[in-house]
C-alpha positions, -999 to 999 in steps of 0.1 A, spaced: 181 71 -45 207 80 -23 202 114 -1 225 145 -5 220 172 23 212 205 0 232 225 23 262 211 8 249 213 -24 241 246 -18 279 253 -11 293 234 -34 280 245 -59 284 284 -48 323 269 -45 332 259 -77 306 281 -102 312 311 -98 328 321 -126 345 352 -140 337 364 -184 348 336 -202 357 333 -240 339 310 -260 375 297 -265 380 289 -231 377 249 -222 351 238 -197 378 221 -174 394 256 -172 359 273 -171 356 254 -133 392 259 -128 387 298 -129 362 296 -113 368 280 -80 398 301 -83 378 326 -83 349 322 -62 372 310 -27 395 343 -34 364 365 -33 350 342 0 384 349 12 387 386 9 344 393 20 339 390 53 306 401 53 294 371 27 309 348 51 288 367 78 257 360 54 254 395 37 222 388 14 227 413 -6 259 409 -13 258 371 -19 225 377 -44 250 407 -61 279 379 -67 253 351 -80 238 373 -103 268 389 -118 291 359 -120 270 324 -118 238 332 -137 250 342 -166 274 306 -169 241 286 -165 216 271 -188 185 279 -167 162 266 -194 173 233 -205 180 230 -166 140 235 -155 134 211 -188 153 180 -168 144 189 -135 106 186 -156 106 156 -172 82 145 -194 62 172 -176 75 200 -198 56 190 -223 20 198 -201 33 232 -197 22 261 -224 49 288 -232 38 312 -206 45 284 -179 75 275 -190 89 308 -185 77 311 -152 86 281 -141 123 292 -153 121 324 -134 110 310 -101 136 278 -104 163 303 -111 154 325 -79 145 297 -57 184 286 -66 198 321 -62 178 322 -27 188 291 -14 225 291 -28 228 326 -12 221 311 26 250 289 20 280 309 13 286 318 48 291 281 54 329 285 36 357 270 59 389 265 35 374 242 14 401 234 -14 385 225 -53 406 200 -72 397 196 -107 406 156 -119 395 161 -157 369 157 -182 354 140 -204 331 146 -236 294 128 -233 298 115 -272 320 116 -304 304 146 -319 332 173 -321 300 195 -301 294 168 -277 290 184 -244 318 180 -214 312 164 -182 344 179 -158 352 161 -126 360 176 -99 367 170 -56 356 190 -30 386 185 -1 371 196 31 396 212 59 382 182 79 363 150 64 361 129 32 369 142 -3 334 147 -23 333 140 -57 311 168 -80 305 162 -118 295 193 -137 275 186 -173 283 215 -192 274 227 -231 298 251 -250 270 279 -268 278 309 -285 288 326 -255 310 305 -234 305 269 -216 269 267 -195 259 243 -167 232 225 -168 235 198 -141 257 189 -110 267 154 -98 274 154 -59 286 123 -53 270 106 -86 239 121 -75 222 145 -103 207 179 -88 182 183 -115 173 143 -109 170 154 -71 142 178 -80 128 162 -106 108 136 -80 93 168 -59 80 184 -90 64 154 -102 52 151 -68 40 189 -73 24 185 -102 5 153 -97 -14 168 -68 -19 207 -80 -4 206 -119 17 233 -134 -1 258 -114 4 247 -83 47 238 -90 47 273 -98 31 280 -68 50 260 -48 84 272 -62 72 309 -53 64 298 -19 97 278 -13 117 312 -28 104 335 0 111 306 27 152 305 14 143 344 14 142 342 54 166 314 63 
């Protein structure tokens, strides 16, 4: 499997996902459009989030990327067939500590902005259904370096288009973490990824 470095997921995904209310009418294409529209104005204009202002950076996650997510089905891929070993009590806590490990570590990472540019090259729906869900293509132009290609898998719900994977460079992040939970699991079980998420959380807490 190829290797992404997670600080540029990190970024990227910062980058482009921050989004601002969107109507249920609102397409997923310009969902990511807004967005990154968005998300560099706001980098822009906050100094201190480029100076790595925690609290700051956790106030702009949680008001403007987790609610445009689909934490659940999210933690069910990056699971696998483990999901189903988990009762309902893990399940939610293996959702909470994914979605502040993510929050933690994504934090860290918006201070490494430096003009990055989001170009959106369009979309495409995963099937025929008239629900299907919408993968959107987009580039991440550095201000020096190669372009990188991002995918976003997105679902339209009752409130708006949610994420529930990225693609960096054909790579899938819920994929990437699906191997160290496995790992996780095998050696300590449910417990123990729950655990280990907790532990990895205050870690990104101190980086």
């Amino acid at each position: 499997m190829k290797l992404i470095s997670k600080s540029w997921i990190s970024l990227l995904f910062v980058l482009s996902l921050v989004a601002n209310a969107q109507s249920s009418m609102t397409s997923a294409t310009d969902t990511i459009k807004n967005t990154a529209n968005d998300v560099i104005a706001t980098l822009k204009a906050d100094k201190a989030i480029r100076n790595g202002d925690r609290q700051k950076a956790y106030a702009l996650i949680n008001d403007k990327v987790l609610p445009h997510f689909d934490f659940v089905r999210m933690t069910r891929l990056a699971m696998g067939k483990n999901w189903r070993k988990a009762d309902d009590s893990q399940k939610s806590q293996l959702v909470d500590n994914f979605r502040s490990l993510l929050v933690r570590t994504y934090a860290s990472s918006l201070s490494q902005y430096k003009d990055q540019i989001v170009q959106i090259k369009g979309s495409e729906k995963t099937s025929d259904e008239a629900d299907a869900d919408v993968i959107v293509h987009t580039v991440i132009v550095p201000s020096g370096g190669n372009e990188i290609p991002i995918d976003y898998a997105m679902e339209k719900q009752a409130d708006g288009w949610k994420v529930y994977d990225i693609r960096v460079d054909g790579v899938s992040l819920v994929t990437n973490y699906r191997g160290e939970f496995n790992e996780q699991i095998i050696r300590n079980g449910v417990d123990g990824l729950i655990k280990a998420l907790q532990e990895k959380s205050k870690l990104a807490e101190k980086k």
